[in-house]
Every structure is written in C-alpha cells, then in structure tokens.
C-alpha atoms as one frame of an Amber mdcrd trajectory, in Angstrom:
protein
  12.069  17.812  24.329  15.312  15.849  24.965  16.042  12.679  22.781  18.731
   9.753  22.849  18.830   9.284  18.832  21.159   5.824  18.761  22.939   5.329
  15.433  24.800   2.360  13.720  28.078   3.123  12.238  26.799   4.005   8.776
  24.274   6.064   9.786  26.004   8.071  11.590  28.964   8.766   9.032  25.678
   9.656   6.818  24.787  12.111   9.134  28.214  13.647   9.811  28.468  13.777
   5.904  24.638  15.915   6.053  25.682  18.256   8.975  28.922  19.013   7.229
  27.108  19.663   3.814  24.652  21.645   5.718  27.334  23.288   7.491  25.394
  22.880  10.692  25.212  20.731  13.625  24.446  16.495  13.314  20.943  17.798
  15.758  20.331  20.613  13.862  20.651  18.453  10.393  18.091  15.813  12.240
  15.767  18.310  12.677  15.873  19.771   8.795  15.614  15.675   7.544  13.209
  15.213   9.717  11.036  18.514   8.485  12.088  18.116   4.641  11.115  13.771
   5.200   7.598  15.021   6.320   6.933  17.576   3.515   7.992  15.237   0.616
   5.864  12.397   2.066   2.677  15.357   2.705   3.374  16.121  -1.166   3.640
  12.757  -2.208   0.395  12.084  -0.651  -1.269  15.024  -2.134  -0.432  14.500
  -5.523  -1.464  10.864  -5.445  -4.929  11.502  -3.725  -5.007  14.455  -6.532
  -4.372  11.940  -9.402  -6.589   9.521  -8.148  -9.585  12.397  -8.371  -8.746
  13.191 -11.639  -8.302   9.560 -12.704 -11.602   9.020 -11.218 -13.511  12.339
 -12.987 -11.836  11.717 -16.377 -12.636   7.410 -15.962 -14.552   7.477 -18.879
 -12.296   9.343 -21.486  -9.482   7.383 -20.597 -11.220   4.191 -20.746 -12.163
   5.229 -24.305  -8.576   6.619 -25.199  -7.462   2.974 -24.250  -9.186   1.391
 -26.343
C-alpha cells in the first residue's frame, strides 16, 4: 500500500542518519522502526501484564516482606 510519510526537518535528518546506519533505504528503515517499535511495545506489555500476575499471586508474601 502506497503512503505520503511527511517529515519535519529533524525528523528527517534522523531518518537519513537510520537508513545510512542501516545501510538501507529511508522506506526500507521505516518499515524495520516501524516492526522493531511494535515488538518492544508487545514486550513491554507482556512483561508488565506478567509482573502484575505475579505481583498479584505472591500479594501476600510481599505484603509481609514489607513490613
């Protein structure tokens, strides 16, 4: 699917920068931030709904250790 992707100044430099890092194209380095953006906020997610589980399961302990 085509897309217009508009850019201020700075973002764009910051984009040239990742493409040239990545030694790829500025679309091709959209797509990767795009994909490696979306894991790291799926993983964030996971490990926080994770912790709360185990903050819930282990309530009592650690209200006990607090105190």
């Amino acid at each position: 699917m085509a897309m217009t992707l508009r850019l201020d100044p700075e973002d764009d430099q910051l984009l040239r920068q990742l493409a040239s890092q990545l030694n790829t194209s500025r679309q091709r380095a959209v797509v990767e931030a795009v994909r490696a953006y979306s894991a790291s906020v799926s993983h964030q997610r996971t490990v926080s709904a994770l912790a709360h589980e185990e903050a819930e399961h282990y309530r009592t302990l650690l209200d006990r250790l607090g105190k």
